[in-house]
C-alpha positions in Angstrom: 26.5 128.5 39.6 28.1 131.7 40.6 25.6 133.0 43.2 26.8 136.1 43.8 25.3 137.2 40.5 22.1 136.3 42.0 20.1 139.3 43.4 18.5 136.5 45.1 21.0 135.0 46.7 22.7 138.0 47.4 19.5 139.0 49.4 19.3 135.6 51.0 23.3 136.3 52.3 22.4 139.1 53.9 20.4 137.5 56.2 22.6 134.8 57.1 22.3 134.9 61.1 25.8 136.3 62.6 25.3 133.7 65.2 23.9 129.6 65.4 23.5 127.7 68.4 23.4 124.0 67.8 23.6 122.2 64.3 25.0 123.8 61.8 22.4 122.5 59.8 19.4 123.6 61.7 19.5 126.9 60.8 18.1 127.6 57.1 16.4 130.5 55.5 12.2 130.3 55.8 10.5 128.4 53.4 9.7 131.3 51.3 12.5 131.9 50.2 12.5 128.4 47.9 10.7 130.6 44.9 13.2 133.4 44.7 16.2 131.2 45.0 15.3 128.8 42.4 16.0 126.1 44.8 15.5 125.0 48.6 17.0 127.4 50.5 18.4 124.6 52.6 20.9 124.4 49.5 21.8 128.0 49.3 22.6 127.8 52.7 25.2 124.7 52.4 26.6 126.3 49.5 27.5 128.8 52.0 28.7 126.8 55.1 30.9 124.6 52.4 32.4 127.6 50.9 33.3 128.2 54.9 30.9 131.2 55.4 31.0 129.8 59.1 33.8 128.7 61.9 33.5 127.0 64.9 33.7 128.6 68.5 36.8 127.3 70.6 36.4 126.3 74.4 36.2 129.9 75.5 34.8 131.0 73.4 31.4 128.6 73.3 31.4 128.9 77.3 31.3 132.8 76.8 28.3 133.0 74.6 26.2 130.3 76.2 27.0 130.6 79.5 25.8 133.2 82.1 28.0 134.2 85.3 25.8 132.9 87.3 25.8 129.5 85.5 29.8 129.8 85.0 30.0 130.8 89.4 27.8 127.3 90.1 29.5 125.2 88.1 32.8 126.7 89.8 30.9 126.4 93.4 30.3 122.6 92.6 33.9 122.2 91.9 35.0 124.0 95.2 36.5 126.9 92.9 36.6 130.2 93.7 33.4 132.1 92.2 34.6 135.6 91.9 36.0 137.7 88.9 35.3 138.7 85.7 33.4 136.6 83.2 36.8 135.6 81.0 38.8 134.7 84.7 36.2 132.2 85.3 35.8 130.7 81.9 39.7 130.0 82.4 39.3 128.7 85.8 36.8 126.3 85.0 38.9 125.1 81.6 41.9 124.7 83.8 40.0 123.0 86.1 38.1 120.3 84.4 39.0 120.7 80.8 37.6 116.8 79.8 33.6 117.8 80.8 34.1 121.3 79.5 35.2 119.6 76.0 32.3 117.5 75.7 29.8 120.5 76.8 31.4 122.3 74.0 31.1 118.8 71.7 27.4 118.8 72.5 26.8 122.9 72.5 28.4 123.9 69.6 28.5 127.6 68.4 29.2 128.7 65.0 29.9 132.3 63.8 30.2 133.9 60.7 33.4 134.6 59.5 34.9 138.5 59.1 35.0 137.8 55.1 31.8 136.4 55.1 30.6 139.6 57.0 32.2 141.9 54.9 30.6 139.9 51.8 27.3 140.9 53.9 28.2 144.8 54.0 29.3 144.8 50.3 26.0 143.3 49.5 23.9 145.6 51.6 25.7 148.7 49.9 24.8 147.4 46.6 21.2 146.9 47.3 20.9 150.6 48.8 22.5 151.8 45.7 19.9 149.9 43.7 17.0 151.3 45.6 18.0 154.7 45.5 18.4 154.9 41.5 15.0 153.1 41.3 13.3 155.0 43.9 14.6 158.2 42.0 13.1 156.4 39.3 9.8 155.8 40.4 9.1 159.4 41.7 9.8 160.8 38.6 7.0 157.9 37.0 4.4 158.9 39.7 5.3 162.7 39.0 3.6 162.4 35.9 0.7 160.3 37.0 2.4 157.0 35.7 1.6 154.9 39.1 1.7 151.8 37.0 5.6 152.3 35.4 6.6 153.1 39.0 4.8 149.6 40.4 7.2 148.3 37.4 9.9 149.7 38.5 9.2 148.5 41.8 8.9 144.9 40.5 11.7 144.7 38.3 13.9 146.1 41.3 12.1 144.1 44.3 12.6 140.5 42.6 14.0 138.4 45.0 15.0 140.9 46.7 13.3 143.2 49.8 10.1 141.8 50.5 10.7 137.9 49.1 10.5 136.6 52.8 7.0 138.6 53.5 5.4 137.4 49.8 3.9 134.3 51.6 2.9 135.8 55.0 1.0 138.8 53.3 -1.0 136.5 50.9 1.2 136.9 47.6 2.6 134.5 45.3 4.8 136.8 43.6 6.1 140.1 43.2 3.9 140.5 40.6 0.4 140.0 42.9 2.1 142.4 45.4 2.5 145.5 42.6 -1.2 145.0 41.4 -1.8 145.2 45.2 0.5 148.6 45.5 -1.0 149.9 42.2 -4.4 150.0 43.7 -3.4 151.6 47.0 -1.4 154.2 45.5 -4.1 155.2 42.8 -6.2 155.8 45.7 -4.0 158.0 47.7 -3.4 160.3 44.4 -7.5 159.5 44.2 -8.1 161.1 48.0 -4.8 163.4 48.9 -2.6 165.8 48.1 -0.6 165.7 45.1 2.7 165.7 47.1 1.9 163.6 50.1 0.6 161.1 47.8 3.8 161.0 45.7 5.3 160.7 49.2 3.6 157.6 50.8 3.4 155.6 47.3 6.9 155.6 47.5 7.0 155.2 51.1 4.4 152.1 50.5 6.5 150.8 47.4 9.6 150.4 49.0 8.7 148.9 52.5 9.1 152.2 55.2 5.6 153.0 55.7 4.2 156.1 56.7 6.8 158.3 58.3 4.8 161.9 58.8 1.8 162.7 60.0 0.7 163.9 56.6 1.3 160.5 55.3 0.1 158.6 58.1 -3.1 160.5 57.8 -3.8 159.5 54.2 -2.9 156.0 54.7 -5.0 155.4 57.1 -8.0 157.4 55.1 -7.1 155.7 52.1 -7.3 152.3 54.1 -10.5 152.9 55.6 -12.0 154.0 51.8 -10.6 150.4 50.6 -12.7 148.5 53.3 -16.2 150.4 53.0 -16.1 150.2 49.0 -15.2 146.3 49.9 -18.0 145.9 52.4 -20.7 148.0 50.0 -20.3 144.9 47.6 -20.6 142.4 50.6 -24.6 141.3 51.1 -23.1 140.2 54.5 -22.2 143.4 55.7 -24.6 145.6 56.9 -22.8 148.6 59.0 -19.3 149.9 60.0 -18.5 150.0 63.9 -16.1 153.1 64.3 -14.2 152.1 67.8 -12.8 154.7 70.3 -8.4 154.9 70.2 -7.1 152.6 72.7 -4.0 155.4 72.9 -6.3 158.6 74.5 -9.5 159.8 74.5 -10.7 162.3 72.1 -14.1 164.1 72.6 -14.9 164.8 69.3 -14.3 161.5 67.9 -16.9 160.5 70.6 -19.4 162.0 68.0 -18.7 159.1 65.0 -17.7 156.2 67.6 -20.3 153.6 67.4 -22.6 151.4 64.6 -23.6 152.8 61.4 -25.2 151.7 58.6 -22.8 151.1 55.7 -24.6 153.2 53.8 -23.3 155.9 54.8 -19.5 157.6 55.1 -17.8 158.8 58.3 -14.4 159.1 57.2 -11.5 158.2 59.4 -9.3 159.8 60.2 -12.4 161.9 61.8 -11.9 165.4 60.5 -12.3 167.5 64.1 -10.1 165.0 65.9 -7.6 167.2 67.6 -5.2 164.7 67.1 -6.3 164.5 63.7 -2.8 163.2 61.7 -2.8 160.8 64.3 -6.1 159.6 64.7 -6.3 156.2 65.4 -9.8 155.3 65.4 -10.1 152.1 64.0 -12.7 150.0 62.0 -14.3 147.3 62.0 -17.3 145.6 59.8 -20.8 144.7 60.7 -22.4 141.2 60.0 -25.8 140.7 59.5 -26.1 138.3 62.4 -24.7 141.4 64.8 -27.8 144.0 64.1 -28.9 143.2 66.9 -25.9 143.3 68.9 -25.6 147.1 70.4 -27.5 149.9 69.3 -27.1 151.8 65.8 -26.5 155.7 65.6 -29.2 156.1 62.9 -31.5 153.0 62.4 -30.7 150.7 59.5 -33.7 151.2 57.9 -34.0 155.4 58.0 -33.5 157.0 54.8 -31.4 160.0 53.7 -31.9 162.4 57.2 -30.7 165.6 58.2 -28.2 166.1 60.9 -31.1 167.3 63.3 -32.8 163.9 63.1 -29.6 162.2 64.0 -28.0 161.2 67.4 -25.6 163.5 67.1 -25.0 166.6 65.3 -22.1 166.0 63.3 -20.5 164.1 61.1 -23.0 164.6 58.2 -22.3 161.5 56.4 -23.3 161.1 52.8 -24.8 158.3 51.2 -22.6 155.9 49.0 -23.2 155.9 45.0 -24.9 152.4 44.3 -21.7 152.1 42.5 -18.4 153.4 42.6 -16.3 152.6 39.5 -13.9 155.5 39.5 -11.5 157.8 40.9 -13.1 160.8 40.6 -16.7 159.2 42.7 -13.9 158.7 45.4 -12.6 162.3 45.0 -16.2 163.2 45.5 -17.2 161.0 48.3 -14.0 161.0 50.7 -13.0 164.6 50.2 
């Protein structure tokens, strides 16, 4: 096969390490990698070191990377040599000085590196890929321009496979590309669901092509848009019965004092808290509320009280609202977390 027509392969190349200690052998790609190849990884990887992607380290060489100067000045001590100068005066003492044990350190340390053509093959590869992503990046704004959040997923998919997040696939709970852009789909109808027009367009394409939130406008609405994910998840949960909102561990902030603590699921106090006066940055965080934990600390408002004014309540602000019974569309978001 010619691998280099593989966008698979031509991923996988990129992240050859630069550097193995050891067996040659040793060193394959993870495991998850065995789906987007097409093959074990373990293969891919021979290929490579067959085609002579790799050379061995000479004498000096291997002593330079694995040893330290302190290492190289003891072992020169033990010999009655002298210990000072630089690093590469030493190495050369110690060669010239007992070249038979220094061979078979080498024998049984060996270093491998990766050839200059194998790294330019790597820098060729890279610049291809960027070009890639840019024209279906471009792509995929235009898409979620005009509301079309599933084309842009697409485009995501058809540009991703096997490509930039193939290693994570497994870690993350995804089989395929495929799982992850029903995944992304979801998140980024609720950002265009709960945010601005623009700073949605902005983190969909921030979350679609692996940089994450990058402003503070974008940061906000992730995290928003995160914590409206987990309360419409723990409203369908019979085991959930509250939301703890827990205190930044980066600063204090007074008025987020007012929503930190245990409330009834029932009822919305959006994060990022809205008077925070960090409030881009909030980092409040989250966290659910089993049944077998009412007991635990105490609540905010009791479980059991009914719609109340903010008078009746610990504290005078957030009001919270209570949750539809039922929330089956975008626009009962709009309405709820806006």
């Amino acid at each position: 096969m010619n691998w280099r027509e593989s966008k698979a392969h031509r991923a996988a190349f990129i992240r050859l390490k630069q550097r193995i200690f050891g067996d040659l052998k040793s060193a394959p790609l993870s495991d998850e990698w065995d789906v987007a190849l097409g093959e074990p990884n373990a293969v891919a990887v021979q290929r490579w070191i067959d085609e002579g992607c790799y050379r061995r380290c000479g004498l000096a060489e291997t002593l330079a990377l694995t040893l330290t100067v302190q290492a190289l000045q003891e072992m020169l001590k033990e010999r009655g040599l002298p210990t000072k100068g630089k690093k590469a005066d030493l190495i050369d003492c110690l060669i010239a000085a007992d070249k038979q044990a220094i061979d078979a350190f080498v024998t049984s340390h060996p270093v491998w590196l990766l050839t200059n053509d194998a790294i330019r093959l790597q820098a060729s590869f890279r610049s291809e890929i960027a070009h890639e992503e840019a024209i279906a990046r471009q792509y995929a704004y235009e898409l979620l321009q005009v509301g079309d959040v599933g084309g842009a997923c697409d485009v995501w998919q058809r540009h991703d496979e096997g490509k930039v997040f193939s290693a994570a696939k497994s870690a993350i709970g995804f089989s395929g590309s495929a799982g992850l852009a029903a995944f992304h789909r979801s998140d980024i109808e609720r950002f265009f669901a709960i945010g601005p027009k623009q700073v949605a367009e902005e983190l969909a394409l921030e979350t679609l092509f692996g940089r994450g939130p990058t402003s503070p406008e974008t940061r906000k609405l992730y995290t928003k848009a995160a914590f409206v994910r987990d309360m419409l998840k723990y409203q369908k949960s019979d085991q959930i019965v509250g939301v703890e909102i827990r205190e930044s561990p980066t600063g204090r902030c007074e008025a987020c004092l007012d929503v930190v603590g245990r409330w009834p699921k029932s009822y919305v106090i959006s994060i990022p808290y809205v008077r925070c006066v960090n409030e881009v940055n909030c980092t409040c965080s989250w966290a659910p509320i089993f049944a077998d934990e009412v007991n635990v600390a105490p609540w905010r408002i009791p479980l059991d009280m009914g719609t109340v004014s903010p008078a009746d309540r610990q504290c005078d602000s957030p009001t919270p609202e209570p949750l539809p019974e039922k929330i089956g569309v975008l626009g009962a978001i709009r309405k709820f977390f806006s």
